[in-house]
N, C-alpha and C positions, 0 to 999 in steps of 0.2 A: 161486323166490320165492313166496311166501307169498299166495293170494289172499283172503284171509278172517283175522282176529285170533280167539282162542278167548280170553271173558272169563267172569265168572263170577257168580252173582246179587248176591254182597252187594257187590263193587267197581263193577257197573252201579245197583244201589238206590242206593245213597252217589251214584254220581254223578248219577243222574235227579234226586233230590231238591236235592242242592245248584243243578242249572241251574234248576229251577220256581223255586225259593224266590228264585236270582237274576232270575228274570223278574217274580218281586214280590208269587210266593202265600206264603201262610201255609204255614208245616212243615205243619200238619195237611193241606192244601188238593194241597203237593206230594207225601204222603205218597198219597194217595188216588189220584192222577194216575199214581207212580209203577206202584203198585201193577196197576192196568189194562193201561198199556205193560208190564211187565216177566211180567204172567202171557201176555201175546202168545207172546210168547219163550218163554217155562217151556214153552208146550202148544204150541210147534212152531212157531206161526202168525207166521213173520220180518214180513210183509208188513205186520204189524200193530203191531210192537214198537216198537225203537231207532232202526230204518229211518223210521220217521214223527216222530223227533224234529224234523228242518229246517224240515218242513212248520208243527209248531206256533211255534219261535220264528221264523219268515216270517210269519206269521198276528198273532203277537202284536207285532211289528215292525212291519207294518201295519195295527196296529188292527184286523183282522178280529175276534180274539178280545179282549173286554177284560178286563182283569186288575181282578179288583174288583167285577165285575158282580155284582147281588146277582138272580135271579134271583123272578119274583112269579104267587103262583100268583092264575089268573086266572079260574078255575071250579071248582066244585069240587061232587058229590053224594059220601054215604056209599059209593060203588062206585067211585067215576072222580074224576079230576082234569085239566087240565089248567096247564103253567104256562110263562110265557115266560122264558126264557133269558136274553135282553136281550142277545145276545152274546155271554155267557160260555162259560170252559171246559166242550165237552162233557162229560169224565168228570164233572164236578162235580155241574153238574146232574143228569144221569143216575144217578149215585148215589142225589140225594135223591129224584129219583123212584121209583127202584124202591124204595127205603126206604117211601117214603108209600105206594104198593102195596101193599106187605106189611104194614106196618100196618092198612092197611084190611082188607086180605085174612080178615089173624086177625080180626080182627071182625064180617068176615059174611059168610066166605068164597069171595069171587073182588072185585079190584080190577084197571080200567085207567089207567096214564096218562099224558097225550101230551103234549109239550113241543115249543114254537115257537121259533123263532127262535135256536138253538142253533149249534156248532160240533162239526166233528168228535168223535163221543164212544173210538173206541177198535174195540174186538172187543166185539160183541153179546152174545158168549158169555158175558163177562162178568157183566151183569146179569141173565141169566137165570142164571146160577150161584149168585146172591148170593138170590135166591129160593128156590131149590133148597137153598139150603145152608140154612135156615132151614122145611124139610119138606116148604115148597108148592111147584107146579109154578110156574116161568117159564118168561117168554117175554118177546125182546123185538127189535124192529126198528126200522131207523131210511133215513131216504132220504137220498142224498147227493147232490154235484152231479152233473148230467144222463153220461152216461159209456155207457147202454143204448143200442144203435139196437132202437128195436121191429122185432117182425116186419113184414117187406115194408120197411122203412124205409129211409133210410140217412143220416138226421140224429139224434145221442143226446138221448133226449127223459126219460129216467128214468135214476134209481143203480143203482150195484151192488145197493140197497138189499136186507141181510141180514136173514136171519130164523134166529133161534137159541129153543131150546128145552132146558130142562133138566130134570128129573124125577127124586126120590131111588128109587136101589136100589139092593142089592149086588151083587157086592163094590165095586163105585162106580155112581156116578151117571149115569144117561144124560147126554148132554151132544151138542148137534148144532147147527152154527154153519154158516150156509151164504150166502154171494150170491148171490142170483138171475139174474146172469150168469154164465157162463159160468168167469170168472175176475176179480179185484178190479183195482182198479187197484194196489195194491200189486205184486199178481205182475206187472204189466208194469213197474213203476217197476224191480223186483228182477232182471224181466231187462234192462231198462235197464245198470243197472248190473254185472253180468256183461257186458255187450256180447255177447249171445246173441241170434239169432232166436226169435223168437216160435213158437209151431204154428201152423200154417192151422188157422183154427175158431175162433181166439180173439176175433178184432177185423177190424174194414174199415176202408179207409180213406175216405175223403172222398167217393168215386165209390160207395160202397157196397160195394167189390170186397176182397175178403181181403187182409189184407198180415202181412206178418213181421216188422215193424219197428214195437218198440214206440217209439220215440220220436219215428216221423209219428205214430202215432196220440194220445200222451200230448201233442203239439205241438195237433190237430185238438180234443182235449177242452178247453184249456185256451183254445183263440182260439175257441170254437163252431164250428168250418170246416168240421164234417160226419163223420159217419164215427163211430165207436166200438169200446167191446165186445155181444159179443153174448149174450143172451138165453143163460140155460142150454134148453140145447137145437138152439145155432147156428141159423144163418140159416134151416132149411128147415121148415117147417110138420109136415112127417112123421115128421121126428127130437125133436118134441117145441118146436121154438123158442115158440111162444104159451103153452106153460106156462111157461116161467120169466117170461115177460112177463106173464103173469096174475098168479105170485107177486110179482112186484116192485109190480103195481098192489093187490095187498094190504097189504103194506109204506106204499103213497102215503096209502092208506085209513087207519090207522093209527098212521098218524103226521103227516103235514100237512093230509089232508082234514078228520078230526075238529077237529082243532085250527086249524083256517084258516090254518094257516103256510104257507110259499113250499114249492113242490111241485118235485122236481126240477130241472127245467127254467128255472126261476126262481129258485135258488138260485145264491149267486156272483157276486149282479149289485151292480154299484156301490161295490164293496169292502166287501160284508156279505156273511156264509158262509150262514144263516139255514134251515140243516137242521134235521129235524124228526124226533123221536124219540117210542117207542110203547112201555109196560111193560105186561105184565100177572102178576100173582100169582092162584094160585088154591089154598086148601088142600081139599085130598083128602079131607077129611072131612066135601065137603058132599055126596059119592056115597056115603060107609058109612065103612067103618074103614079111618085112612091106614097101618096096619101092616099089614093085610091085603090094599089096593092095591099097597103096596109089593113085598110078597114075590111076590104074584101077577104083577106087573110082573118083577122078577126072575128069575122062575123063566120067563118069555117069553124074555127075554135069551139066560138060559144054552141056552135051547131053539134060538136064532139060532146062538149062536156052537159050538153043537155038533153043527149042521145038518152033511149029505153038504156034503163040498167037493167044487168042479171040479177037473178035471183038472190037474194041477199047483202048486195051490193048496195051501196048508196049514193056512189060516188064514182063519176066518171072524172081524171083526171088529164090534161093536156101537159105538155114536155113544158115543163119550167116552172110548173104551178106549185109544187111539192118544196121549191128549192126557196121560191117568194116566201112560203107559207113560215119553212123552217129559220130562213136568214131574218125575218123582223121577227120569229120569239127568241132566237139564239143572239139577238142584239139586245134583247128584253134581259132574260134572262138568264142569259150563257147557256152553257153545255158542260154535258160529263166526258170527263176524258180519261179512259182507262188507266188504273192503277199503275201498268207494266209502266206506259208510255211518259206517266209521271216520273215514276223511278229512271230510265233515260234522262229526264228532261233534269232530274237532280244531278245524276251521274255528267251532265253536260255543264251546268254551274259548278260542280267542283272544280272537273277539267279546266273550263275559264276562268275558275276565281273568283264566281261571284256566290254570293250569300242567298243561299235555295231558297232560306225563309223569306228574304222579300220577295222575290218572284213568285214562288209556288203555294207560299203559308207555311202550317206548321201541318206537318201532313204524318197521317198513319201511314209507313210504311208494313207495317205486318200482315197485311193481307196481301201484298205481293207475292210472284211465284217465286222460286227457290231454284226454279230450273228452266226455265224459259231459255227459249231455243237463243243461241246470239246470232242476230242477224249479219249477216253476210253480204259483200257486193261483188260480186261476180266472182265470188270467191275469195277476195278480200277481205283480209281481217278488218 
């Protein structure tokens, strides 16, 4: 029996957009949203896609996210902005802020801007792509709830908070998407759902001490009880753990410090999600000529990926190459998507009303698990 269902983009698009719009956006508003979740998927990145559908209609079921929020911007010079959220859907707002970025950008080339009080926005990679795609370099990072233990620590006192970067050149575009822990919490939600151990190195629990079981520890993020993931770099000071704890405290800077939004640690409280998100555009043409940054950038690339390989290696690969490779065969021919996250996604058309079997097919549900941890937001049912 079957652990994973293989769907494919345009029967998952149809279906993302029909569940937003029944949660009460506008076609354009689900069109946008889809689009985010479903490039997760395209470039590989499960933890970020379909698998995070529960979490938003829980959110929106709880009034975490509100549907309708109009979002105000609340500062604003020719170079920066800031604006609050009010609530709303991450992707949404994060859309129009990287758009205001880049507008600003072309006009006097480099825009930042940080938004308060938001929700979940998706894959980072995202909006720094939506820059990119438009000549100038992005970037863009965001904090989530607390889920880091700092170095020496053993209470989560920062996010995963990612940092992604994109930049045009051929034959595609850089493109580098990374959390500054160790691993998201999505990959432990994914091994959750596999009902797989965890690696040592990934997470502690409560006592500070390693564990394999992502659902103590995804149970200890959700009640604050102690314990987390760890710092890329893991626990030890010599393998690097204070930098990725440095990067995530750039991420805090960047996104909730400037903007005086709830920082980590303080997000999640009271039944408001209130992350905080950071864009910046900059066009290449305010160092000389952007086609001749370009190529020059390029031709560093090809110079990487044509580097001596190690021993057994065959393949030297550049940030975005993997994501190309994966998004034109998963447009070819789809992807598998875990059993559990199926079961969710049926448990979701009941809720709404719609009929699983056109959406989903006609699916073996009996390899599902029987005990699968229920996820949790910030402690919310």
């Amino acid at each position: 029996m079957a652990k994973s269902v293989r769907y494919h983009y345009p029967e998952m698009k149809r279906f993302l957009e029909d569940a937003f719009q029944k949660f009460g956006f506008s076609l354009k508003e689900s069109e946008e949203i889809t689009d985010v979740l479903l490039l997760s998927d395209l470039y590989g990145i499960s933890s970020h896609g379909l698998q995070r559908l529960v979490r938003y209609h829980k959110c929106i079921k709880n009034g975490m996210i509100k549907v309708g929020a109009k979002p105000e911007l609340v500062f604003e010079t020719p170079v920066s902005a800031v604006i609050d959220a009010h609530d709303g859907m991450g992707q949404l707002v994060s859309i129009d802020a990287m758009k205001l970025a880049i507008e600003k950008a072309k006009k006097t080339g480099i825009a930042m801007v940080s938004v308060r009080n938001s929700n979940h926005y998706g894959i980072a990679g995202y909006y720094a792509k939506m820059a990119c795609d438009e000549g100038l370099i992005g970037m863009s990072v965001t904090n989530t709830t607390a889920l880091m233990v700092p170095t020496f620590g053993k209470k989560a006192m920062l996010g995963s908070n990612p940092i992604a970067v994109s930049m045009p050149a051929d034959p595609y575009p850089f493109f580098f998407d990374s959390s500054t822990t160790v691993v998201t919490r999505g990959k432990l939600e994914m091994y959750n759902k596999m009902e797989k151990p965890m690696p040592i190195g990934w997470a502690v629990d409560e006592n500070g001490i390693a564990t394999e079981s992502a659902p103590r520890v995804l149970r200890n993020i959700d009640d604050k009880a102690g314990g987390g993931i760890l710092p890329l770099g893991g626990h030890l000071e010599m393998l690097g753990s204070h930098k990725g704890y440095g990067y995530a405290m750039l991420c805090e800077i960047f996104s909730s410090i400037v903007s005086l939004g709830k920082t980590s640690n303080h997000t999640y409280e009271k039944g408001k999600c209130e992350v905080c998100h950071g864009f910046a555009a900059i066009d290449p043409n305010i160092f000389g000529n952007a086609e001749e940054i370009k190529a020059y950038f390029s031709n560093f690339l090809k110079e990487l990926r044509e580097a001596p390989k190690a021993d057994g290696q065959e393949r030297i690969y550049t940030h975005g190459e993997k994501e190309v490779e994966a998004y034109k065969d998963r447009m070819e021919n789809g992807w598998d998507v875990n059993i559990n996250t199926v079961v969710e996604m049926k448990n979701l058309c009941d809720d709404l009303g719609f009929d699983y079997k056109e959406y989903l097919g006609d699916v073996d549900f009996s390899d599902a698990s029987k005990n699968m941890y229920e996820q949790r937001i910030g402690g919310i049912k």
